[in-house]
C-alpha positions in Angstrom: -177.0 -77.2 74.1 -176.6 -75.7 71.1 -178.1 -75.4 67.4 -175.4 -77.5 66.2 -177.4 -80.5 64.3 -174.1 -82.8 64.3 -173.0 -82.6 67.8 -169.6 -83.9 69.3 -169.8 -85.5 72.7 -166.1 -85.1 74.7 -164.0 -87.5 73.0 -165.2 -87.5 69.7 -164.2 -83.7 70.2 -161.3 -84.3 72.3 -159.9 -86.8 69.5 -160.8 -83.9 66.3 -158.7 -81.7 68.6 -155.4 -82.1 67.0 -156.1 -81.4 63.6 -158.5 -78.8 64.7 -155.4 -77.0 66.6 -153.3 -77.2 63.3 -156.0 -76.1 61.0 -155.5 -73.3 62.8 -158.8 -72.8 63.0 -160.8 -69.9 66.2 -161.8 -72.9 68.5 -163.5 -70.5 70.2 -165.7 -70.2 67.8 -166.6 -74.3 67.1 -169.7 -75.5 68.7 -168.5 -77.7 71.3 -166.4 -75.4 72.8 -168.7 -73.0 73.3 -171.1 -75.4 75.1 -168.7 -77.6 77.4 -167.0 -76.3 80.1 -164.8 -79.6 80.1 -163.3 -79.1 76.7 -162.7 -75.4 77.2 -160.9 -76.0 80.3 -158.5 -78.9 78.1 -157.9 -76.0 75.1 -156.9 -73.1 77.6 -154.7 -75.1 79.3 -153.3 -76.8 76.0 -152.8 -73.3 74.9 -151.0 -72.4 78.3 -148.6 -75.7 77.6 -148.1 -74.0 73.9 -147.2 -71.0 74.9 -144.7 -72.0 77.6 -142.8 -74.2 75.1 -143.0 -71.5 72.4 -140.8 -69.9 75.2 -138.3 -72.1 75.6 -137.4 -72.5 72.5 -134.6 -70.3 70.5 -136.1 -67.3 69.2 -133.4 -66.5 66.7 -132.1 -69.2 63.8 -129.0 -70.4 63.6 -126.1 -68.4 61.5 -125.8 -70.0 58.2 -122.4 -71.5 58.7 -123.9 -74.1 61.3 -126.0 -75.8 58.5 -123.2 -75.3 56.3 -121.2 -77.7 58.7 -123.7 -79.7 59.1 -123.8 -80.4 55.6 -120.5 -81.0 54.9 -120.5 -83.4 58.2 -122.8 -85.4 56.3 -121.5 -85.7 52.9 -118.0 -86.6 54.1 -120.0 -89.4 56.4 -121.8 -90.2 53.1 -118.5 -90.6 51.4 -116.9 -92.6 54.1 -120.0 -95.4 53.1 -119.2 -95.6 50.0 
């Protein structure tokens, strides 16, 4: 156990765990992680599923002329409406 004097059982941890990952907090670091092996095991392989669709996404942006037809796509839509 640890010195921790509010500590988290699994799914009161496992529930925090989403707005933990975007505070972008060291979770390596936070209490419970560094006494359950259960919840470690969830993060790496979280991190693992992260990283793999980090990869399939596009790594470069779109050229500017896309947006700029996308925009114009949707104010001649718009003006259809009205």
């Amino acid at each position: 156990m640890t010195d921790d004097p509010n500590p988290l059982n699994c799914a009161a941890f496992q529930s925090q765990l989403p707005d933990l990952i975007a505070s972008g907090e060291n979770l390596a670091d936070h209490p419970h992680i560094r006494s359950c092996a259960l919840c470690r095991a969830l993060l790496a392989d979280l991190e693992t599923i992260a990283e793999a669709a980090r990869q399939l996404l596009p790594i470069e942006e779109p050229p500017d002329e896309v947006w700029e037809h996308i925009e114009s796509a949707i104010k001649i839509e718009e003006s259809k409406r009205r």
